[in-house]
NUBA-502321 format. One record per residue (C-alpha): residue in three letters; x, y, z. Coordinates in steps of 0.02 Angstrom, whole numbers, plus 50000, padded with zeros to 5 digits. Example, Ala and Ser with C-alpha at 12.3 -4.5 7.8 and 13.67 -1.06 7.14 Angstrom:
2
ALA506154977550390/SER506844994750357/
This chain:
713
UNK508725126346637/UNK509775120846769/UNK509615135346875/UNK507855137846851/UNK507705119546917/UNK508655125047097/UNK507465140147099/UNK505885129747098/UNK506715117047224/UNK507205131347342/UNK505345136747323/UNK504695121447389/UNK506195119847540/UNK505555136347586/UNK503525131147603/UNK504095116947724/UNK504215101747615/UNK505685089147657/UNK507425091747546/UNK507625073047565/UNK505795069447493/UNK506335080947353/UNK508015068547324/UNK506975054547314/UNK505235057447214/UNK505975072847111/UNK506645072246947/UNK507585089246933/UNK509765087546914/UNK510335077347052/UNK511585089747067/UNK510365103447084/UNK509625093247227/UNK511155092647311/UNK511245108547320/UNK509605112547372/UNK509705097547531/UNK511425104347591/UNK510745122247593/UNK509265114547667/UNK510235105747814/UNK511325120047852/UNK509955130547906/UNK509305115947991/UNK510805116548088/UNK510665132548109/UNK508715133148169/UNK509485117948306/UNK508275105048204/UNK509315095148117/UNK508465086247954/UNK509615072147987/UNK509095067148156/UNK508165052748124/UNK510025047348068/UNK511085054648224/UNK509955046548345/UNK510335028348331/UNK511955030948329/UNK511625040048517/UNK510975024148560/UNK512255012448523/UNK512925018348691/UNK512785002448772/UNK513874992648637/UNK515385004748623/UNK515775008448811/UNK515285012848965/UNK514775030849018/UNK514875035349194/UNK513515043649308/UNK514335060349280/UNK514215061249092/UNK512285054649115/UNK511865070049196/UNK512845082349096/UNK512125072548942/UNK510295074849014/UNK510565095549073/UNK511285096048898/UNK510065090248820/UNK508645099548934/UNK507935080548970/UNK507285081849158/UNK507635064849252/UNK507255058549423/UNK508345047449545/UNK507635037349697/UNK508565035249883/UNK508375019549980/UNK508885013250142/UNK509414996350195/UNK508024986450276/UNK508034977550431/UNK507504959850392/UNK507994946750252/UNK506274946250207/UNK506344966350207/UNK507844964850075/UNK507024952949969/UNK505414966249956/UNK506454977549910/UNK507164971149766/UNK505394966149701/UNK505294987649719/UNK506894992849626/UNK506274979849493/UNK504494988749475/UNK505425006949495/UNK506395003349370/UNK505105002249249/UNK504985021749257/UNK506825024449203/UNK507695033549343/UNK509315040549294/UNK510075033149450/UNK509845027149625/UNK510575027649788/UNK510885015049947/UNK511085023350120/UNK512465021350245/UNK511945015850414/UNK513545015250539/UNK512405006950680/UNK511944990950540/UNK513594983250513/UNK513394993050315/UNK515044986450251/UNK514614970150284/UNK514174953950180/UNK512164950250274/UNK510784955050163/UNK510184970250255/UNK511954980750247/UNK512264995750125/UNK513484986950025/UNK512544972449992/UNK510974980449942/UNK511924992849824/UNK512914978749759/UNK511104970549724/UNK510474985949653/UNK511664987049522/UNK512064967649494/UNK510524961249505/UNK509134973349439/UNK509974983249305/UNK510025000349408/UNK511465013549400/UNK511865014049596/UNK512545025649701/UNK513265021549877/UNK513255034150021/UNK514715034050127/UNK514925044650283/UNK516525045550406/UNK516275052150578/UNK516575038650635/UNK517765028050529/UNK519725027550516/UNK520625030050337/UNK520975012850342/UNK519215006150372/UNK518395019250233/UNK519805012850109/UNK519184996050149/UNK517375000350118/UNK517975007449948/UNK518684995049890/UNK517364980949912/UNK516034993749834/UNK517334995749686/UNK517584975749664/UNK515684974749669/UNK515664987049512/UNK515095002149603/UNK515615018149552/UNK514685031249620/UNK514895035649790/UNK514215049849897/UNK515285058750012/UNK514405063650179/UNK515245067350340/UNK513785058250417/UNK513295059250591/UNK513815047150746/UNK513025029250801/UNK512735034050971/UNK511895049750915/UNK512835062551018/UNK512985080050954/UNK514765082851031/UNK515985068350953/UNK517775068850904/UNK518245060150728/UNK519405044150777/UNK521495047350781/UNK521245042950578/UNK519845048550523/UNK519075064250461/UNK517885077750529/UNK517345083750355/UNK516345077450187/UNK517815088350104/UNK519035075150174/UNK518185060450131/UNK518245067049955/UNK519985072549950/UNK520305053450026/UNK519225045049886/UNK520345052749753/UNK521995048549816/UNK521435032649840/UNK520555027049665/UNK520925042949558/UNK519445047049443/UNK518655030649465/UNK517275035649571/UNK515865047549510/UNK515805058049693/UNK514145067349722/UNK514005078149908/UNK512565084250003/UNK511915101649996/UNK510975111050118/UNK509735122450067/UNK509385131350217/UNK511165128050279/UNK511745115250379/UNK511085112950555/UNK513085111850638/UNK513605127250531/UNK514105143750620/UNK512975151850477/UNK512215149450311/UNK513615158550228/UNK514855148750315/UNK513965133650229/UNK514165139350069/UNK516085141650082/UNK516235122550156/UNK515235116950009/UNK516285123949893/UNK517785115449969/UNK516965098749947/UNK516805105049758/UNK518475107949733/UNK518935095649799/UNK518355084949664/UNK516445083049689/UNK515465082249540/UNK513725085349569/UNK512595090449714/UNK511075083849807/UNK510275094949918/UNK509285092950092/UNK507395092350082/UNK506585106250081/UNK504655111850078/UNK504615128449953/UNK505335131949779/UNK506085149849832/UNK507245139749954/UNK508105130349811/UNK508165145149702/UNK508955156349826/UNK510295140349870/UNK510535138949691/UNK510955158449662/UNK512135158649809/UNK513055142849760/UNK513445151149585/UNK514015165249665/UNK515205157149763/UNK516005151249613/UNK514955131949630/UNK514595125749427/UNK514445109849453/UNK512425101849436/UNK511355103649577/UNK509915090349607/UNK508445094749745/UNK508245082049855/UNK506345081749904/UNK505265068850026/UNK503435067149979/UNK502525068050146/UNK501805050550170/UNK501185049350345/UNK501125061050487/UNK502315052550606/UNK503765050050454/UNK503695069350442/UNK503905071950608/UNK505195059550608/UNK506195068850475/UNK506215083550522/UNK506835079850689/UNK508325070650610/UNK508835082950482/UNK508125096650607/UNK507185109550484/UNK505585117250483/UNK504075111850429/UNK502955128550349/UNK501555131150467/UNK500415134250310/UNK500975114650272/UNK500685109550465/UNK499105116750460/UNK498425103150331/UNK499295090550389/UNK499315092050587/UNK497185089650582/UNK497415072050460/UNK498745065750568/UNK497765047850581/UNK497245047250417/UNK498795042350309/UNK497875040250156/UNK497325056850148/UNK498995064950214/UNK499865054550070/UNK498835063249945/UNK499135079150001/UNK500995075549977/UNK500605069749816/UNK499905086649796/UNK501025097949887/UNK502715088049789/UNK502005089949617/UNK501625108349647/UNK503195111549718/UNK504305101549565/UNK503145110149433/UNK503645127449508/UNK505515123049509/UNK505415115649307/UNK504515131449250/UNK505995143449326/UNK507125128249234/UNK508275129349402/UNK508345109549427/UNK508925098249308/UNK508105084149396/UNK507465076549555/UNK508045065349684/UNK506725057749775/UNK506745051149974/UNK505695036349932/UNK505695032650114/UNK505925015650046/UNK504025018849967/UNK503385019849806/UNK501445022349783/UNK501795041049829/UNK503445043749712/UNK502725034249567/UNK501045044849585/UNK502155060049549/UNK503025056649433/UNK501655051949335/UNK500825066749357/UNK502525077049301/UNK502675066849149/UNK504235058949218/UNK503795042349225/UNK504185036249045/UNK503775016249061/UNK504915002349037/UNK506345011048924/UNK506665002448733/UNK507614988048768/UNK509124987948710/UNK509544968848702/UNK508184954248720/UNK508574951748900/UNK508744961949061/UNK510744969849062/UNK511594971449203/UNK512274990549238/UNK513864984249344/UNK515194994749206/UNK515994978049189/UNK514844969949086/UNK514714988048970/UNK515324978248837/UNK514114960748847/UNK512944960048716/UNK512554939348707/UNK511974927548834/UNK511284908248812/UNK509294907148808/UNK509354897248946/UNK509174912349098/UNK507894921348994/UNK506954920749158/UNK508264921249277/UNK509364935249238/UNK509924935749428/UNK510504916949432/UNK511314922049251/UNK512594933849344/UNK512754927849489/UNK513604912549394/UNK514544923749275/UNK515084937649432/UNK516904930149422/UNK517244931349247/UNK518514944449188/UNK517644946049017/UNK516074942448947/UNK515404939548765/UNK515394952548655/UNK514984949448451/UNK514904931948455/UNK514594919248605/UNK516504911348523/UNK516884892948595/UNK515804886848722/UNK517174879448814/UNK517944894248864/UNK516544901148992/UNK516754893749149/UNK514994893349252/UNK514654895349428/UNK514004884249548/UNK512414889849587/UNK512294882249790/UNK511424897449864/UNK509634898549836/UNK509364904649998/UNK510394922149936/UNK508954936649959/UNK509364941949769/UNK508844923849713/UNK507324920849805/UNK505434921649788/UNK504684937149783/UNK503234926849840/UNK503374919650046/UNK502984901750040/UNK501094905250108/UNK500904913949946/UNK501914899749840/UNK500914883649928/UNK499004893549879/UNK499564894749692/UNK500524876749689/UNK499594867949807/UNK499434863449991/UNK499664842649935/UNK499924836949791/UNK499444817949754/UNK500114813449568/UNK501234820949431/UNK499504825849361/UNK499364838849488/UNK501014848449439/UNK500364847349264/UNK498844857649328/UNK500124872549403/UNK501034875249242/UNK499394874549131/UNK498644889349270/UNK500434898049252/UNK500214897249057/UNK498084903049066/UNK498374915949221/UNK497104905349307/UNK496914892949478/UNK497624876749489/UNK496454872449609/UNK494794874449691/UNK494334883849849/UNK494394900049923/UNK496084899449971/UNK496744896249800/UNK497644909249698/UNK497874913949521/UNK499794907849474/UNK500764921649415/UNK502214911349469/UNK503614896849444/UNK505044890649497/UNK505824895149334/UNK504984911749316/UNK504764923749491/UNK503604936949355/UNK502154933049300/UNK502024927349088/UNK502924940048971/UNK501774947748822/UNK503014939348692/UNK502604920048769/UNK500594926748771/UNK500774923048579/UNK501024904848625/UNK499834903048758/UNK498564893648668/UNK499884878148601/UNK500894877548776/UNK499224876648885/UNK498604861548779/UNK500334853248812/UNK500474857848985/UNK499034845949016/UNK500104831148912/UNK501294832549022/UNK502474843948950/UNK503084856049052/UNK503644872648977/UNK504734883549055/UNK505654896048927/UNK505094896848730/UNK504944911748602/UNK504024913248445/UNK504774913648250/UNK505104932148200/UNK505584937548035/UNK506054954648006/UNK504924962848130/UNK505024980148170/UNK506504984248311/UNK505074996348390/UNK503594982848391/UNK503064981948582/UNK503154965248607/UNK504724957148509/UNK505624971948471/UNK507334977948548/UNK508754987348485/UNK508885003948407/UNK507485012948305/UNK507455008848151/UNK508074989048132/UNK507354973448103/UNK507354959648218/UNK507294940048177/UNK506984923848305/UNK507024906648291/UNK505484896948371/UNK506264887848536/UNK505424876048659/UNK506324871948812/UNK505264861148944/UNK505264845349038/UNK504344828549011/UNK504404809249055/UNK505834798449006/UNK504574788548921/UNK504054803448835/UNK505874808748782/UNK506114790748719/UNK504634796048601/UNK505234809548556/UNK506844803348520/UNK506494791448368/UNK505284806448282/UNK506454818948296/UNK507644813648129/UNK505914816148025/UNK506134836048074/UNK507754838747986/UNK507524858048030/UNK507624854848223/UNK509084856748311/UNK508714847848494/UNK509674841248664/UNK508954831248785/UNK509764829048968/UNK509384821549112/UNK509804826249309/UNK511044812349321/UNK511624813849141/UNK511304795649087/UNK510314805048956/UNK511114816748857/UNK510674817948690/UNK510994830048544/UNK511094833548348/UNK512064850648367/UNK513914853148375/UNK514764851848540/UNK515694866148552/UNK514634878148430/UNK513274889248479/UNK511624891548371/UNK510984909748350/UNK509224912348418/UNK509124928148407/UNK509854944948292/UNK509444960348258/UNK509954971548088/UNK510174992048110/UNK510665007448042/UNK512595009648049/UNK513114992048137/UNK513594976448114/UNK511994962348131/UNK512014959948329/UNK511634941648402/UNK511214944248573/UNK510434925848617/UNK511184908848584/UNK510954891148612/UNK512484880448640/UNK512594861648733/UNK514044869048866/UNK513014879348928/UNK511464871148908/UNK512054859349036/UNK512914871149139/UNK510854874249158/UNK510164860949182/UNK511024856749339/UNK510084872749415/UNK508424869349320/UNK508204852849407/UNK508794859049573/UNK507324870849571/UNK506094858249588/UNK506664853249767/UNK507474868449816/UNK506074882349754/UNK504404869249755/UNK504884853849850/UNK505614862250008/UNK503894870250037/UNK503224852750105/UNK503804841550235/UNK505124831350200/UNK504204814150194/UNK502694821650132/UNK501954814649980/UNK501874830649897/UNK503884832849924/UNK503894814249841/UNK502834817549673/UNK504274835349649/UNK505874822449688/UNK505064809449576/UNK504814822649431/UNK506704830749480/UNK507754812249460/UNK506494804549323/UNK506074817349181/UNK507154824549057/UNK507504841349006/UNK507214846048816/UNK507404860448702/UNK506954861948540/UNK507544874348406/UNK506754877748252/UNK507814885048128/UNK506524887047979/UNK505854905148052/UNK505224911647882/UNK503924898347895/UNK502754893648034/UNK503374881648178/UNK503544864448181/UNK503834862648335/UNK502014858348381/UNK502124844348269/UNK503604838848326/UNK502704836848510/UNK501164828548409/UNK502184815748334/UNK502884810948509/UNK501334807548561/UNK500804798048408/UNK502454784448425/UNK502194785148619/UNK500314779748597/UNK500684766748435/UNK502314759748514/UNK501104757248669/UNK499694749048578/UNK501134738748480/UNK501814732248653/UNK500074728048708/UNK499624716948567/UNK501214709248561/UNK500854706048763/UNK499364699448713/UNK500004688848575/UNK501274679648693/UNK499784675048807/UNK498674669648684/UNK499994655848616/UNK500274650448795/UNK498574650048861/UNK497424649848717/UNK496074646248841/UNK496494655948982/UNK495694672748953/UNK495934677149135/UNK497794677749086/UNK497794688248957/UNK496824702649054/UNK498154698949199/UNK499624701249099/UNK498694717949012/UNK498414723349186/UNK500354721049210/UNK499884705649352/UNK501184689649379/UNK500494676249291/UNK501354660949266/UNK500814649249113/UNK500554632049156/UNK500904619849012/
């Protein structure tokens, strides 16, 4: 019986049908379907489809809370793994404003998912210095700031041991650690130079020098030269020099541009020859513009295909339709290079561009979107802060300002948020800092806030048009706000749930800046709320965090004890107000998630430490983002100091999230005691006058109309 059971289970393995449907719906011996589902998986195995994979795949994904892996097992992982990926080279701009813009780009690049990107080295900019347009800076902000793996390029012509070292070591206390090794070419541009008394004349040294220095820490990639480079004594020559820089200790290799897929291949066939294994990544350069070409090519002096000159030479000024033909001619030439699977991936030279990249890497399939998120809010990819997993609700928006304060810690939360005494905050003095500012120039900020503002009324207007995506004001100079102080990107999809409610209060004079809806047990792969691993469930507690009038958080105040399910603190600037129902030192989970194989994760808290630690920058915003744009008597500077030193700062937690939120009625029910202790006060004015001056009914609509009245008897 038993064994004709197995037979008819092994019948239906063999016509496709799932052993692990079979365990659960069948009623044959268990044992019998044991059987059948381990003789099931093993050819699975065997076949390289494993039945289990939706099982071994969230466990590939708890990467980010069980350690750190470095650039060089990304790419392994990814060739492994046959996953093509794409990486993006920038250079260092001149200008502050320059800097700024191109933050706002790694931020939209790195909605595609590159595997990585890189900063280059400039000797003539000062590009180990602190200013906001050297390399290290702009790396630094790269990988600090916007949540990209970074790599640094580091050349040394014309640098002694001593100053490279140097150079190192800032990179590796700003948590870079990827660095690649270039011998680099002089300042003054000279062809005929002499390396300085300590310093190197090859790429090969620089490596060797790295890993003396810091060991393994560094991931080291080199540059390859498909066509050989233009200082070698021949192409074969090249070869053997790049395979000292290999064993040296390189670990991958980016090559030169080039313009045809038979030039990589060949490189690539040579380099294995030679005895090279390690990955090699083409480097190509979309052609953008005429003039950029020639530019190029004159610096890294190669040939341009006459077949490619041809097109381009006749649409020299006409960059629109030379970008499209790079478009073109880059997607043609990556296609050809995927089908003979010789490159694992491509590194792009953005030029510091991105409509042609992007274009291309949507058209090769490359461009995946914004990845899953792992946590609710942006992570940093500094290998520091591998381990964080839990951050207070309060930076939602600002995940910049959120490291910058917490750059100095040595750790940071992991598990549980723990005592809220023990992080140490940050002053936050330097708004000016290119990584903190406005995408926005204040041209842009004044036509979405407003050119003069006249009452507290007006403000109201902004954050209601933030809220709606609309103007706050009429005229053709007027622009949609996409913008706030608190908030540099426009509203996120999850807050669009709330729109409606927050709009209507907006105009009350309750100004939102940071809330989330109740979620219980929603998928971890729904688009708008979910985050984690596949495969979870996700829960949130409705919060509210916004400011109002004093008068209004006196209101609010004496109806909050009839919403025992609220948890609330209420601060002012000067902290003469600082009010609170939730322990101290304790934080409040927000935010968790439940998964496959894990422990439940709590990734966003609300605790009163930090919460004030918070509100210190949220009301410096007003004058330092908003006020600042006017002059400083201006009457439009004096309604954004008068809302800074005289409303409060609130949130609001609801801890009920089964059921619908309360919080509305909480703000409802402020209104209601605001507008019934004001009527109470008004008839009691009234009263007082009456029993002075029963006749005087000119005195009792002076003393409504707040006038000085004195009651003769």
């Amino acid at each position: 019986m038993v064994q004709g059971d197995i037979m008819h289970v092994e019948s239906q393995s063999s016509e496709g049908s799932s052993p692990i449907a079979a365990l659960s719906s069948s009623p044959a011996d268990p044992l019998a379907l044991l059987k059948c589902f381990i003789n099931e998986r093993n050819a699975s195995h065997s076949r390289g489809n494993s039945e289990c994979e939706l099982y071994t795949k969230p466990q590939q994904q708890l990467d980010y809370l069980t350690g750190y892996q470095n650039l060089r097992e990304k790419i392994h992982g990814r060739i492994e793994s046959g996953d093509k990926f794409f990486s993006l080279e920038f250079f260092p701009p001149r200008t502050k404003g320059g800097a700024v813009n191109l933050l706002a780009r790694f931020d939209r690049m790195k909605e595609g998912n590159p595997l990585f990107c890189d900063v280059t080295w400039h000797p003539a900019g000062n590009p180990g210095g602190d200013t906001e347009t050297s390399s290290l800076a702009i790396a630094g902000a790269a990988l600090n700031y916007c949540g990209l793996e970074t790599m640094l390029h580091m050349t040394c012509c014309s640098m002694t041991k001593t100053e490279i070292t140097r150079h190192l070591s800032r990179a590796k206390d700003l948590g870079l650690r990827n660095i690649l090794a270039l011998r680099g070419d002089s300042p003054d541009g000279s062809e005929n130079w002499t390396p300085p008394a300590d310093g190197f004349s090859y790429g090969s040294d620089l490596v060797e020098h790295i890993h003396a220095q810091f060991g393994d820490y560094f991931v080291i990639g080199v540059a390859g030269y498909p066509t050989g480079h233009p200082d070698a004594t021949s192409y074969e020559d090249d070869i053997k020099h790049l395979k000292a820089k290999v064993d040296k200790g390189s670990d991958f290799i980016i090559t030169q541009l080039f313009f045809k897929a038979e030039t990589f291949v060949k490189f690539v066939k040579d380099c294995r020859a030679a005895g090279i294994t390690c990955p090699i990544i083409p480097g190509i350069m979309p052609i953008q513009s005429y003039d950029s070409l020639r530019h190029i090519v004159k610096l890294s002096k190669l040939d341009v295909p006459s077949e490619i000159m041809e097109v381009v030479a006749p649409l020299k000024d006409n960059d629109e339709a030379i970008r499209n033909y790079g478009i073109h001619q880059a997607t043609t030439l990556i296609k050809e290079l995927f089908d003979q699977d010789i490159a694992p991936g491509i590194h792009f030279y953005t030029l510091n561009r991105e409509v042609a990249t992007t274009a291309i890497l949507r058209k090769l399939g490359l461009w995946t979107g914004a990845p899953r998120r792992p946590l609710p809010w942006k992570m940093a990819a500094n290998h520091k802060r591998c381990s964080e997993d839990v951050r207070p609700i309060f930076w939602a928006t600002r995940p910049k300002a959120y490291v910058y304060r917490t750059q100095h810690w040595d750790d940071f939360p992991n598990g549980r948020w723990g005592n809220s005494e023990s992080p140490a905050f940050g002053e936050l003095k330097d708004y000016y800092l290119f990584y903190l500012k406005s995408k926005s120039n204040r041209d842009e900020l004044l036509s979405m806030w407003g050119h003069n503002l006249c009452c507290e009324e007006d403000v109201w207007r902004v954050f209601h048009a933030y809220i709606t995506h609309s103007t706050a004001w009429q005229g053709d100079g007027a622009k949609v706000v996409t913008k706030v102080p608190w908030n540099d990107d426009e509203l996120s999809l999850e807050t669009c749930q709330l729109r409606d409610k927050l709009a209507s209060f907006n105009l009350r004079g309750v100004l939102s800046i940071n809330s989330q809806p109740n979620v219980n047990g929603a998928s971890s792969q729904d688009p708008v709320v979910g985050w984690g691993m596949p495969g979870g469930y996700v829960y949130q507690k409705a919060y509210l965090e916004f400011f109002t009038s004093k008068q209004n958080a006196a209101a609010l105040k004496q109806v909050l004890p009839l919403f025992p399910r609220v948890n609330y603190h209420i601060v002012n600037r000067d902290d003469s107000e600082d009010t609170t129902n939730c322990h101290r030192h304790r934080p409040l989970a927000v935010t968790w998630g439940v998964f496959p194989g894990t422990e439940i994760i709590q990734p966003t808290v609300v605790d009163p430490v930090s919460f004030k630690a918070w509100k210190d920058e949220a009301f410096t915003l007003w004058d330092e983002q908003w006020g600042k744009l006017y002059d400083e008597n201006s009457k439009s500077r004096c309604v954004i100091s008068h809302i800074a030193d005289n409303y409060c700062l609130v949130n609001l937690v609801d801890n009920n999230f089964p059921e619908d939120s309360c919080l509305w009625d909480v703000l409802e029910a402020m209104f209601t005691w605001k507008e019934l202790n004001t009527q109470k006060e008004t008839e009691t004015c009234t009263g007082l006058n009456s029993a002075c001056c029963p006749s005087s009914t000119s005195n009792i609509a002076n003393a409504q109309n707040g006038a000085s009245t004195s009651c003769s008897n």
